[in-house]
PDB file with SEQRES, HELIX, SHEET and CRYST1 records, atoms N, CA, C and O in Angstrom:
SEQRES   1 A   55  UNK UNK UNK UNK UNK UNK UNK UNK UNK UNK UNK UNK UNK          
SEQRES   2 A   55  UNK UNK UNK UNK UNK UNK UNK UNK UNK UNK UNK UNK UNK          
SEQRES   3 A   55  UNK UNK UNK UNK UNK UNK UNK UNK UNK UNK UNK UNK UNK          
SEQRES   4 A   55  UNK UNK UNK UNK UNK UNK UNK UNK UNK UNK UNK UNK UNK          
SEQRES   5 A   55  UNK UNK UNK                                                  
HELIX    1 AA1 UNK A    7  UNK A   38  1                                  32    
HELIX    2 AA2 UNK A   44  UNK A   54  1                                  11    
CRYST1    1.000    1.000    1.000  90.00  90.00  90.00 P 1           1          
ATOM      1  N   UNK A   1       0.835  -1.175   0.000  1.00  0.00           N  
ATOM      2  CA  UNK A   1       0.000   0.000   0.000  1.00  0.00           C  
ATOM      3  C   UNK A   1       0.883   1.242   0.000  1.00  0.00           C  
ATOM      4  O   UNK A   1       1.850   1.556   0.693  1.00  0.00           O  
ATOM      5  N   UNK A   2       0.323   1.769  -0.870  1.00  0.00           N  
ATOM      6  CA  UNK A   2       1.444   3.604  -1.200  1.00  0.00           C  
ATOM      7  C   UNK A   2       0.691   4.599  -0.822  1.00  0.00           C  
ATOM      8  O   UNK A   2      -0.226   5.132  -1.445  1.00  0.00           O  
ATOM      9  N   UNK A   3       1.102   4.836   0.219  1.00  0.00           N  
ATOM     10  CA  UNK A   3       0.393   6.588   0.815  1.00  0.00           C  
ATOM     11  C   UNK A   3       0.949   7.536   0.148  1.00  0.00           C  
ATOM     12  O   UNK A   3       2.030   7.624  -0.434  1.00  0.00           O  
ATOM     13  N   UNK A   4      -0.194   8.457   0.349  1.00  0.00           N  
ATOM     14  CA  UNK A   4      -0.528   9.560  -0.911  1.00  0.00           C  
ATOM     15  C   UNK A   4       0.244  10.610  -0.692  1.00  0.00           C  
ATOM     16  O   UNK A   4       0.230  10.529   0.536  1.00  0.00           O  
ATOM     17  N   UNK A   5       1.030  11.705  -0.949  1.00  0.00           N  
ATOM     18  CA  UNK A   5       1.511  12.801  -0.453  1.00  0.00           C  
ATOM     19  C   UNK A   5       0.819  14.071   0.472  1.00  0.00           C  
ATOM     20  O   UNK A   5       1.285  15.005   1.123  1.00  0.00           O  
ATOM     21  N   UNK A   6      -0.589  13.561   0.151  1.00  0.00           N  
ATOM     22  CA  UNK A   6      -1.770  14.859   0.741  1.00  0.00           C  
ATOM     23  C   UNK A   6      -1.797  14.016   2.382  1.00  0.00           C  
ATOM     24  O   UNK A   6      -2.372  14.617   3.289  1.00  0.00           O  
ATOM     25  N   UNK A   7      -1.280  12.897   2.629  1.00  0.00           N  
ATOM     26  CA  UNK A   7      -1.212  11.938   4.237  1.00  0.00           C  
ATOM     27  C   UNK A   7      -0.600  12.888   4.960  1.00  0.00           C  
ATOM     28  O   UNK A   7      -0.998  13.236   6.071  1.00  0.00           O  
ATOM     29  N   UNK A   8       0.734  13.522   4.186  1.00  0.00           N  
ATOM     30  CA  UNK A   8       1.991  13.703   5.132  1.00  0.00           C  
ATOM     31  C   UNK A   8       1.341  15.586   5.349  1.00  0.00           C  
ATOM     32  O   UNK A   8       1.836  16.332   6.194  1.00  0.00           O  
ATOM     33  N   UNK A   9       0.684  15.837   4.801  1.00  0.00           N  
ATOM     34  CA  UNK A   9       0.074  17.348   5.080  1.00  0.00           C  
ATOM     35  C   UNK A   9      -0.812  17.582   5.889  1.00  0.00           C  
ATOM     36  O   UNK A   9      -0.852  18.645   6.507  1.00  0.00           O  
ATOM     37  N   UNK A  10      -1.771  16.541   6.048  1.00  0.00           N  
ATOM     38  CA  UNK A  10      -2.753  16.152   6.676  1.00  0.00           C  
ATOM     39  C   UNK A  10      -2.335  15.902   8.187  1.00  0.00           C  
ATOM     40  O   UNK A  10      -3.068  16.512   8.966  1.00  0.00           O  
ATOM     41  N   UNK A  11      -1.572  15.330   8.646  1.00  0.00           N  
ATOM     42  CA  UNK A  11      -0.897  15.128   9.626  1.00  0.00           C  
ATOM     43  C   UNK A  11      -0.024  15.913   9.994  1.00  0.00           C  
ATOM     44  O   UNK A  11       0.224  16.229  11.158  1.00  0.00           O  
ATOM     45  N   UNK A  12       0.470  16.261   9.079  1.00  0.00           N  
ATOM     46  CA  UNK A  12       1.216  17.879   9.641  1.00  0.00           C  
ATOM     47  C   UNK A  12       0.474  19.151   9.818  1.00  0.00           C  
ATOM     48  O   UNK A  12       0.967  20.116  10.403  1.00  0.00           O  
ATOM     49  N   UNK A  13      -0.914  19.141   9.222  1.00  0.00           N  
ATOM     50  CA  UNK A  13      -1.385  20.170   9.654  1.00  0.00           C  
ATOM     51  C   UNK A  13      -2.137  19.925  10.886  1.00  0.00           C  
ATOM     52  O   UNK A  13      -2.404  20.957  11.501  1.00  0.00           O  
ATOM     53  N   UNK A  14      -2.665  18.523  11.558  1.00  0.00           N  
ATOM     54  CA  UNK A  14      -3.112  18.272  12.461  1.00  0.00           C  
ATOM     55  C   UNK A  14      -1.843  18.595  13.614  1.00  0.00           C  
ATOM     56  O   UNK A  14      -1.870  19.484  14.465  1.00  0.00           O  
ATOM     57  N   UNK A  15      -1.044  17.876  13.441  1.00  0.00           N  
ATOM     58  CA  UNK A  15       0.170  18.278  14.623  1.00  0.00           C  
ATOM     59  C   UNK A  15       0.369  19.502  14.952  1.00  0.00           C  
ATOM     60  O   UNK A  15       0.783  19.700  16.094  1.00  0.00           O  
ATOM     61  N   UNK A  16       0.153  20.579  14.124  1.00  0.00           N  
ATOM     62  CA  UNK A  16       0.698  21.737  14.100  1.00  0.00           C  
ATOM     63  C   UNK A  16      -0.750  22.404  14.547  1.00  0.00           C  
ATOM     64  O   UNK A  16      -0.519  23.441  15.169  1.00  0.00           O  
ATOM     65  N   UNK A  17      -2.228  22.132  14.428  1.00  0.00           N  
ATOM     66  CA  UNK A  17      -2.883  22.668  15.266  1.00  0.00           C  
ATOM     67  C   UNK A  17      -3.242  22.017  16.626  1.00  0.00           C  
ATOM     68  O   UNK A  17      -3.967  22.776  17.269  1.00  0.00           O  
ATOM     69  N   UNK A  18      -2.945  20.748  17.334  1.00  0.00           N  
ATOM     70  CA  UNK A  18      -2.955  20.291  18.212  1.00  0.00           C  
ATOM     71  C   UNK A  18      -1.287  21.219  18.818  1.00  0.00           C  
ATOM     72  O   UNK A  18      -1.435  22.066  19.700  1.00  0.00           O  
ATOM     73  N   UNK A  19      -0.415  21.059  18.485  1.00  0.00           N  
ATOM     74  CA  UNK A  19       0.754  21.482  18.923  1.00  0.00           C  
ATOM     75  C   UNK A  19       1.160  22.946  19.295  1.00  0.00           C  
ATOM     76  O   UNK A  19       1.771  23.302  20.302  1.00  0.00           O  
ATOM     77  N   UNK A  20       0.725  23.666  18.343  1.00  0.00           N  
ATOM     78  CA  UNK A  20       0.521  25.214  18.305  1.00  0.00           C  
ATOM     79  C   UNK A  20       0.938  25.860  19.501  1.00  0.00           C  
ATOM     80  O   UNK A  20       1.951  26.334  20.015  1.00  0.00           O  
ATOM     81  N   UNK A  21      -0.800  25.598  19.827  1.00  0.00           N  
ATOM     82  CA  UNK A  21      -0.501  26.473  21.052  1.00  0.00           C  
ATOM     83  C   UNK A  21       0.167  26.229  22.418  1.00  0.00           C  
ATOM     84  O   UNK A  21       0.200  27.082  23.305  1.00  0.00           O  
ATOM     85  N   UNK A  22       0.739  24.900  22.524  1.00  0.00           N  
ATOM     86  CA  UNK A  22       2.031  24.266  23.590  1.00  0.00           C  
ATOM     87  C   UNK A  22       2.902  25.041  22.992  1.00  0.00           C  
ATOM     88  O   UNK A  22       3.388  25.798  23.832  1.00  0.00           O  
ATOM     89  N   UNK A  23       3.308  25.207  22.013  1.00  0.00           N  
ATOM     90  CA  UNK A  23       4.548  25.758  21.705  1.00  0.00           C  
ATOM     91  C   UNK A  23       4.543  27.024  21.952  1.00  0.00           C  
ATOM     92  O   UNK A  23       5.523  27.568  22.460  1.00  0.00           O  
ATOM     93  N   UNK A  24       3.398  27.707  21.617  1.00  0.00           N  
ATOM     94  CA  UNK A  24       3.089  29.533  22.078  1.00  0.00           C  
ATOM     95  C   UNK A  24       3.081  29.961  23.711  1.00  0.00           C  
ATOM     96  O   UNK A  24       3.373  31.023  24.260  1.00  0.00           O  
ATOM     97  N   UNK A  25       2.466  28.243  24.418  1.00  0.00           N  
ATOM     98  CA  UNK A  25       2.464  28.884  25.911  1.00  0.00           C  
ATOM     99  C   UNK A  25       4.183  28.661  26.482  1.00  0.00           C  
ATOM    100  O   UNK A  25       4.693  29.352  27.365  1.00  0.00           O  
ATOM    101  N   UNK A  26       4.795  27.670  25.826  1.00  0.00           N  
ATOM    102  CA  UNK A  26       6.529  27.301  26.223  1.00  0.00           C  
ATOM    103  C   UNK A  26       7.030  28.472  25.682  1.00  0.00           C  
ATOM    104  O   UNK A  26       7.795  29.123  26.393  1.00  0.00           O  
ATOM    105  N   UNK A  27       6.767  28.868  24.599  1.00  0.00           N  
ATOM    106  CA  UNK A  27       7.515  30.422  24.090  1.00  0.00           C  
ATOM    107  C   UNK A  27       7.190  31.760  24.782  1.00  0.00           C  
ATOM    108  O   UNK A  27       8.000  32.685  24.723  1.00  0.00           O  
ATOM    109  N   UNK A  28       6.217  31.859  25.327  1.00  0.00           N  
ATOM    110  CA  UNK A  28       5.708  33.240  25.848  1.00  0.00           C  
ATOM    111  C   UNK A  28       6.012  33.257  27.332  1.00  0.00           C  
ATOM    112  O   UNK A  28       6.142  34.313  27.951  1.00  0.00           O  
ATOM    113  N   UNK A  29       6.142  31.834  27.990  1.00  0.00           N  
ATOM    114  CA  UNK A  29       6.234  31.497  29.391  1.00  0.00           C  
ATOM    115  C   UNK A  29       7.774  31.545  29.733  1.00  0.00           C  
ATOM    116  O   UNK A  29       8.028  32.317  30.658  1.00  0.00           O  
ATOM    117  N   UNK A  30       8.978  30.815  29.126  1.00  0.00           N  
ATOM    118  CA  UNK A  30       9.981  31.187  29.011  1.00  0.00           C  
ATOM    119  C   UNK A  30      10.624  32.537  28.720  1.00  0.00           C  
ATOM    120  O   UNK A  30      11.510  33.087  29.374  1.00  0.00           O  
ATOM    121  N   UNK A  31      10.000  32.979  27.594  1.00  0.00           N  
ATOM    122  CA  UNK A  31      10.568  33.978  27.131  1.00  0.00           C  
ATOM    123  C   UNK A  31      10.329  35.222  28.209  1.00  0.00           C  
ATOM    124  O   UNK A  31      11.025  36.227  28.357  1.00  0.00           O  
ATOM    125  N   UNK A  32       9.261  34.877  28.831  1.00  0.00           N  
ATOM    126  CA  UNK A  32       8.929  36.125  30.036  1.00  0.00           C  
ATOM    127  C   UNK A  32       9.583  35.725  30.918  1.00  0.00           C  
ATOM    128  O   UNK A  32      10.039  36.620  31.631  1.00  0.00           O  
ATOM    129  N   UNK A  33       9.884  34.540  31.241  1.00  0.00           N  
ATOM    130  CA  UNK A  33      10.964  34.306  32.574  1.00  0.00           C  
ATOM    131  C   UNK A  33      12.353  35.159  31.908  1.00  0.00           C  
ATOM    132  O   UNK A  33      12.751  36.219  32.391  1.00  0.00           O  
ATOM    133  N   UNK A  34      12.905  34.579  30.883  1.00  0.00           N  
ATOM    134  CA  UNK A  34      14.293  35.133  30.634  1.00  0.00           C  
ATOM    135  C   UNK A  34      14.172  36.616  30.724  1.00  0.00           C  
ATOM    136  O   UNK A  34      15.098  37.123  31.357  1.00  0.00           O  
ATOM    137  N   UNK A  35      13.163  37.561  30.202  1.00  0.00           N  
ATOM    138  CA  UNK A  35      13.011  38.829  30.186  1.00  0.00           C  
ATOM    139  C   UNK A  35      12.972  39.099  32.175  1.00  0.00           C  
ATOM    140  O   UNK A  35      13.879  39.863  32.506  1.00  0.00           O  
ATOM    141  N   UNK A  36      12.589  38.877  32.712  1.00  0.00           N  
ATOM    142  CA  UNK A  36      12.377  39.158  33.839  1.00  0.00           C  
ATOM    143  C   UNK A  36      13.948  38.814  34.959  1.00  0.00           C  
ATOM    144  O   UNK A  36      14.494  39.436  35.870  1.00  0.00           O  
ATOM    145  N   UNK A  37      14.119  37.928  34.487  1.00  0.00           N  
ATOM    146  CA  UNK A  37      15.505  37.478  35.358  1.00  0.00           C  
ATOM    147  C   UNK A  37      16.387  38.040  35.035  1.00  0.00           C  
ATOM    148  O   UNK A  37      16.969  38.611  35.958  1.00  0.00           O  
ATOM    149  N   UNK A  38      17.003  38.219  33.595  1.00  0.00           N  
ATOM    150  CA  UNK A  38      18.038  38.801  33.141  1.00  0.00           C  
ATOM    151  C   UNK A  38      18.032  39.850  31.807  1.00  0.00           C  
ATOM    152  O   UNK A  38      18.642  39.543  30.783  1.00  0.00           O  
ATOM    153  N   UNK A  39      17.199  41.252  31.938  1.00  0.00           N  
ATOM    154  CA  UNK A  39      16.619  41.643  30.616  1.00  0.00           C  
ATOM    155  C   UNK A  39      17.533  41.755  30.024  1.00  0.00           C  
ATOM    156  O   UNK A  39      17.170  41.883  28.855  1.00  0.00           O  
ATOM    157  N   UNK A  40      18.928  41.804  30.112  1.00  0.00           N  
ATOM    158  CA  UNK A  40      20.337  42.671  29.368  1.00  0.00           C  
ATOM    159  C   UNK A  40      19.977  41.009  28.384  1.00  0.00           C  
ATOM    160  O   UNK A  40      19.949  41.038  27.154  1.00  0.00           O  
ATOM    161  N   UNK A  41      19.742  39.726  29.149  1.00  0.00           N  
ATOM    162  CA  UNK A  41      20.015  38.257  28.188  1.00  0.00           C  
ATOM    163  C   UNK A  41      19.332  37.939  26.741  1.00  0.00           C  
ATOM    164  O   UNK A  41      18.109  38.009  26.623  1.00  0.00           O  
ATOM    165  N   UNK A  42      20.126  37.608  25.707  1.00  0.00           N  
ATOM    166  CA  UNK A  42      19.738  38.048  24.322  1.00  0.00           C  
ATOM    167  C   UNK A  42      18.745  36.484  24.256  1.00  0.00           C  
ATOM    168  O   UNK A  42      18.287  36.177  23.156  1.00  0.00           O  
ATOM    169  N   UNK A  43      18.476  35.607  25.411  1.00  0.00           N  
ATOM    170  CA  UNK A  43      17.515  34.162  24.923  1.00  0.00           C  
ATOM    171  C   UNK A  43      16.288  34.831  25.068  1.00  0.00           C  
ATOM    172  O   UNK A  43      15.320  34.071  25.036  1.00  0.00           O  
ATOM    173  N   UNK A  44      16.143  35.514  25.154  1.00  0.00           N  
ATOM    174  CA  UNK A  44      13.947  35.930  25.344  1.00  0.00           C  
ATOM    175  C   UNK A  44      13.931  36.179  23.949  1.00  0.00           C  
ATOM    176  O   UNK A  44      12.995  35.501  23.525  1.00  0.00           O  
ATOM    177  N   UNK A  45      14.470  36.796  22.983  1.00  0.00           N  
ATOM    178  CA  UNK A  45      14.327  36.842  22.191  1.00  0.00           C  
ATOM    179  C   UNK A  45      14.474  35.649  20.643  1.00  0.00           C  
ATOM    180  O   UNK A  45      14.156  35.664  19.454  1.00  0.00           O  
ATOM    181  N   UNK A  46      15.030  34.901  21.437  1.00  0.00           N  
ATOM    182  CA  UNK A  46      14.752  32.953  20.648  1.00  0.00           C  
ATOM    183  C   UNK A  46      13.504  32.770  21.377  1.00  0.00           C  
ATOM    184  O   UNK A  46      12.870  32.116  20.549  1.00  0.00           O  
ATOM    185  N   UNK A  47      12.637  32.934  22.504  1.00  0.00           N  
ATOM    186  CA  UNK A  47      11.492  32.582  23.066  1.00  0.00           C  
ATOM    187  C   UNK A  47      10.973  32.776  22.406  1.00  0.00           C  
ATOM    188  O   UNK A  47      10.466  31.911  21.692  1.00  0.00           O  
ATOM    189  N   UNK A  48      10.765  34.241  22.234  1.00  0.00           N  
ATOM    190  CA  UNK A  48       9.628  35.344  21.351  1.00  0.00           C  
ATOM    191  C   UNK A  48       9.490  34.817  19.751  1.00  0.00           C  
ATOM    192  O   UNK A  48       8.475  34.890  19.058  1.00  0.00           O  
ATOM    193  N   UNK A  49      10.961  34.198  19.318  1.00  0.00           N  
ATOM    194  CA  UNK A  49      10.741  33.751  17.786  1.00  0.00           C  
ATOM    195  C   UNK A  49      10.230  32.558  17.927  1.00  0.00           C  
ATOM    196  O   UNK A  49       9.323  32.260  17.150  1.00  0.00           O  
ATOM    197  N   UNK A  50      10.750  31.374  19.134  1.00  0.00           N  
ATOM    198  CA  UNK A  50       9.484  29.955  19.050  1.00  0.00           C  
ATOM    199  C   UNK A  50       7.698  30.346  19.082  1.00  0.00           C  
ATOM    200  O   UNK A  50       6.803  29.648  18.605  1.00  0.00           O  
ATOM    201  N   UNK A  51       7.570  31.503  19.707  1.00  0.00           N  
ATOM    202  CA  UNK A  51       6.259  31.493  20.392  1.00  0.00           C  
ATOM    203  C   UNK A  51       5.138  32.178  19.045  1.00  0.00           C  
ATOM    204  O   UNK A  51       3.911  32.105  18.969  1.00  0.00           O  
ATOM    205  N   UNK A  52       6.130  32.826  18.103  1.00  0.00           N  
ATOM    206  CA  UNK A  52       5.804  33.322  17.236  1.00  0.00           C  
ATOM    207  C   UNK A  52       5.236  32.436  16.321  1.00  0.00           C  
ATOM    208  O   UNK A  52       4.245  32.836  15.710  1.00  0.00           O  
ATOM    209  N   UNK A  53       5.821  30.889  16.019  1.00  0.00           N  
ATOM    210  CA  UNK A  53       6.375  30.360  15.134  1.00  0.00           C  
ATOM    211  C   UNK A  53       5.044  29.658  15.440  1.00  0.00           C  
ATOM    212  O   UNK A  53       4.229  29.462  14.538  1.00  0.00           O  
ATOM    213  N   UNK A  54       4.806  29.255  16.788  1.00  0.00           N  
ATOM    214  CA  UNK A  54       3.323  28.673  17.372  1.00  0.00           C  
ATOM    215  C   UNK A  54       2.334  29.007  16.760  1.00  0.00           C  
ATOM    216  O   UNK A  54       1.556  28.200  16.251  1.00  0.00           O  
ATOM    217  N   UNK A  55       2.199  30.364  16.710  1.00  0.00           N  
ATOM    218  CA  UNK A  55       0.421  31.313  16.532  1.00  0.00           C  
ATOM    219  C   UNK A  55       0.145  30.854  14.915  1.00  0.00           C  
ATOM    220  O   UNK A  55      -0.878  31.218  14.335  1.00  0.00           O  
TER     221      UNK A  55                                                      
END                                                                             
């Protein structure tokens, strides 16, 4: 049996709306810790681009 190429989209678009928003609350939740502990620290701003990447 040969799965279709529209499988692997289908499932990636399911992962990616089941997944989403874990990834937006780990990006926004981190990224506000790093902003808060150490604002001079350049990682809140890799947070802010995962959390982005979520929405």
């Amino acid at each position: 049996m040969q799965y279709k190429r529209a499988a692997g989209l289908y499932v990636g678009g399911i992962c990616l709306i089941l997944g989403g928003p874990l990834v937006t609350f780990i990006g926004t939740t981190f990224g506000t810790r790093a902003v808060v502990n150490n604002p001079s620290n350049n990682l809140s701003g890799l947070f802010i681009g995962v959390a982005a990447f979520g929405c």
